[in-house]
C-alpha positions in Angstrom: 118.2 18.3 -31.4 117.8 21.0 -29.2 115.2 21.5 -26.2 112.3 23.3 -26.9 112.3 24.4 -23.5 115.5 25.4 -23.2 115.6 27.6 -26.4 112.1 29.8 -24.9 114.2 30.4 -21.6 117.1 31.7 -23.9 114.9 33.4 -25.7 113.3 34.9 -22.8 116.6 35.9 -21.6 117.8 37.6 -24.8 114.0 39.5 -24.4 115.1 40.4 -21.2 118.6 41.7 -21.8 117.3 43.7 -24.8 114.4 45.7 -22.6 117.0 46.4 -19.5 119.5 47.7 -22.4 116.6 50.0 -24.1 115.0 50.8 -20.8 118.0 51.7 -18.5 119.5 54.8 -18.1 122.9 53.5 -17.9 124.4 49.9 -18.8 128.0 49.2 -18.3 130.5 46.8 -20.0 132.9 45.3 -17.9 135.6 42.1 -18.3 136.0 40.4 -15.0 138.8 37.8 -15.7 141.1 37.6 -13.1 138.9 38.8 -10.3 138.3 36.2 -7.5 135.2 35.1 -5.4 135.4 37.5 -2.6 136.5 40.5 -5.0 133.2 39.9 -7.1 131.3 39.9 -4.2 132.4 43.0 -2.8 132.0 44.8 -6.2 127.9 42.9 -6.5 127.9 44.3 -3.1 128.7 47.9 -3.7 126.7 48.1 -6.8 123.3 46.8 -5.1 123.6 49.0 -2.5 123.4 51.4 -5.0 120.8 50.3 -6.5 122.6 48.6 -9.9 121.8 44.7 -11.2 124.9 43.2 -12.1 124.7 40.5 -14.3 127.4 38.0 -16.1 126.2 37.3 -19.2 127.6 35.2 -22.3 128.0 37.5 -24.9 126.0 35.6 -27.9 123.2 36.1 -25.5 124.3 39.5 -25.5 124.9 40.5 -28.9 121.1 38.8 -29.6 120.2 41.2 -27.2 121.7 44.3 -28.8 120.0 43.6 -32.2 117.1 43.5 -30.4 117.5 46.4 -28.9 119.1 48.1 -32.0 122.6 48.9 -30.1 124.7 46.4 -32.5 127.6 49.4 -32.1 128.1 47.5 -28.5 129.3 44.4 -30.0 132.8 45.2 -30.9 133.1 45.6 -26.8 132.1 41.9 -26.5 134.8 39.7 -26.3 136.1 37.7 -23.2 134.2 37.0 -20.3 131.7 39.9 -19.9 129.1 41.3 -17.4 126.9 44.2 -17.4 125.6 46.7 -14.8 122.3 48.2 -15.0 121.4 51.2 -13.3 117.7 52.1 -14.0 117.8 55.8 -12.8 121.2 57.2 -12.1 123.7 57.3 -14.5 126.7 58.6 -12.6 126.7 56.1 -10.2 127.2 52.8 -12.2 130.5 54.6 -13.8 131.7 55.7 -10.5 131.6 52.9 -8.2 133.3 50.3 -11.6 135.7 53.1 -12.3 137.0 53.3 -8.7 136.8 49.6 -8.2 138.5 48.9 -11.5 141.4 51.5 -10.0 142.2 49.3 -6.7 142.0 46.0 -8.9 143.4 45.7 -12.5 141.7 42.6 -13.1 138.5 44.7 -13.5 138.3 46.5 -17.2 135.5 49.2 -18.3 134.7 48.6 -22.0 132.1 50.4 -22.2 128.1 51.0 -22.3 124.8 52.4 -23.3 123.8 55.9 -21.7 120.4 57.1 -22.8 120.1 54.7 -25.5 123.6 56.0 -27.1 126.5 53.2 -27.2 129.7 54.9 -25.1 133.2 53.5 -24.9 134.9 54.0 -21.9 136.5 57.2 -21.8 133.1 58.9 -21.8 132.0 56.2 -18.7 135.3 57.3 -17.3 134.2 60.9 -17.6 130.8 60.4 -15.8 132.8 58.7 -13.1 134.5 62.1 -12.6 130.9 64.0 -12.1 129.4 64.5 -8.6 127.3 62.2 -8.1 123.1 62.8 -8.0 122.8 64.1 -4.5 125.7 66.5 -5.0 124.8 67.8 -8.1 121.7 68.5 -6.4 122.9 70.5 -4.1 125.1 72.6 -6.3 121.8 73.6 -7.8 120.5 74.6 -4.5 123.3 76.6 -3.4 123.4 78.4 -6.8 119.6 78.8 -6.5 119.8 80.2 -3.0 122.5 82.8 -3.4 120.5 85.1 -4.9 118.0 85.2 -1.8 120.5 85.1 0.3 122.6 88.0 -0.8 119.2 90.2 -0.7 118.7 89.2 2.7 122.5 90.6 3.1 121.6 93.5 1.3 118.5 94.3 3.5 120.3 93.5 6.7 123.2 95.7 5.7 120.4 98.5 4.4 118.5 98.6 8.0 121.9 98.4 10.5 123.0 101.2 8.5 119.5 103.2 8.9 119.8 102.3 12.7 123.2 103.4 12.8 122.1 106.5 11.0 119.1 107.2 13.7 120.9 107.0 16.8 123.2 109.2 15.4 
């Protein structure tokens, strides 16, 4: 007979997986057979730097989780060893950083995720890999938001050199 205690800390778990997959902005599927100690830890490394929870998970735990969380859609991704990388704000960044680490080291598969509460397979996570990330998006916006000022400033600079050009004259 099973342990009552151990079957609250599953449960717990499961309650846990299912809030971070609901409340999340982005949460990746990835298979990591093959990979060895010290790649792992360079990937964990790279992704809490950023700011992303990397978990490996079993993926009964996982699909309890998604009917939880009403993302059953995600468990057709579940087979093999599985882990999952939360990012709670950025989107982008998650994709990026497995994408690119999935590129130097085949072992490393993208299956898919949950973006915004939508389940995506993993040509649209390889497409928000290809996006700028946050900060440069950003700063697209600000250049495309300064131009207009700074083209009047132009404008007005260009208006008065030629009225003092006309004056000496």
């Amino acid at each position: 007979m099973a342990n009552v205690k151990i079957i609250e800390q599953k449960a717990q778990q499961v309650t846990e997986v299912a809030d971070k997959l609901k409340e999340n902005s982005c949460s990746i599927v990835a298979d990591y057979r093959g990979l060895n100690v010290k790649q792992v830890t360079e990937l964990r490394k790279q992704l809490r730097e950023a700011g992303v929870e990397f978990q490996v998970l079993k993926n009964t735990l996982i699909r309890r989780a998604t009917a939880t969380a009403e993302l059953s859609d995600l468990n057709e991704y579940l087979t093999g060893p599985t882990a999952i990388a939360f990012s709670k704000d950025d989107i982008i960044t998650p994709a990026k950083i497995l994408t690119e680490f999935a590129k130097k080291n085949d072992q490393l598969s993208v299956k898919a995720g949950v973006v915004e509460g939508k389940v995506v397979d993993f040509n649209q996570i390889k497409a928000l890999a290809e996006l700028p990330s946050r900060e440069g998006l950003l700063s697209m916006l600000l250049s495309v938001l300064q131009a207009p000022v700074r083209n009047f400033a132009l404008a007005v600079k260009a208006v008065s050199e030629k009225q003092e050009g006309g004056a000496q004259a």
